[in-house]
N, C-alpha and C positions, 0 to 999 in steps of 0.2 A: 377332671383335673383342675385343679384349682390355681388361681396364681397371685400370690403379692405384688403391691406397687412395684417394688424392687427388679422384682422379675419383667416387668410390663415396660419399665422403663428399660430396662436393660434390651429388651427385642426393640424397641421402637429407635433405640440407639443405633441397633445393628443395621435397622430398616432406612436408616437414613430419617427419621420423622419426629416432629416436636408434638409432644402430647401435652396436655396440662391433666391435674389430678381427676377432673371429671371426668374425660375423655379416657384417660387411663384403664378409669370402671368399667366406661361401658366397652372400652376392647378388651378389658379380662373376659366378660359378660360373653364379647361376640366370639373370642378364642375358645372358651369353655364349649360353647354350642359347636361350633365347629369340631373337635377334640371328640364332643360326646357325637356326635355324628359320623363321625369316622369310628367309633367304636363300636356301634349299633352297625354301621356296613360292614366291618369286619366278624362280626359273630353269625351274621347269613350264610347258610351252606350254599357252597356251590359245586359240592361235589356232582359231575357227570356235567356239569353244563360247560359249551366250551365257548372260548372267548370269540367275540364276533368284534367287528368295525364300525357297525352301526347297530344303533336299535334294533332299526327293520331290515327286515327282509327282502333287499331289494338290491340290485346290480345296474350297475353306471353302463347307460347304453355308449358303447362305444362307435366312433364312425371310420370306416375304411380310412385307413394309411395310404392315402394315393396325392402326388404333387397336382396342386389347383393352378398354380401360380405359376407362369412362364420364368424363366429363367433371363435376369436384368444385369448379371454382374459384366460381361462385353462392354453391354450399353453404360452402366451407370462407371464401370471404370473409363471411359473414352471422353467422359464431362470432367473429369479431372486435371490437372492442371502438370500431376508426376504422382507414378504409380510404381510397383515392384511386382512384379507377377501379378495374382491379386488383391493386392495390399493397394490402399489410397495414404500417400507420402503426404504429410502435412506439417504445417512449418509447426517449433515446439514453443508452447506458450505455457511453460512451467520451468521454472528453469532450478 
């Protein structure tokens, strides 16, 4: 697919980005490559093959769902100064 200035300016507009005419060229140049590589990926069969998540073949070792960590919320709410059940009450500095 091919593209005029016109065209090149206009996406660069959309993109938020200042080109000048050179720069212009060569992001015709690097859109075409892209466009033709997507089209080249699209004409691969993929029939019977199914979609994976990774490349490889491989599975995320998972570790046991068990509590490591002692239980701090008694202690860490009795350092406060005013609390609400367990909520820490703080003065508001946004007004």
């Amino acid at each position: 697919m091919k593209f005029d200035n016109d065209e090149i300016k206009k996406i660069a507009h959309l993109a938020r980005i200042n080109i000048n005419e050179n720069e212009a060229k060569k992001v015709s140049e690097k859109l075409e490559g892209i466009l033709g590589l997507i089209d080249q990926m699209t004409q691969v069969n993929t029939d019977g093959i199914e979609p994976m998540a990774h490349a490889l073949d491989i599975t995320q070792p998972l570790r046991e769902d068990k509590v490591t960590e002692v239980d701090m919320r008694e202690k860490s709410l009795k350092l406060s100064n005013e609390t609400d059940q367990s909520l820490f009450i703080v003065p508001r500095v946004i007004e």
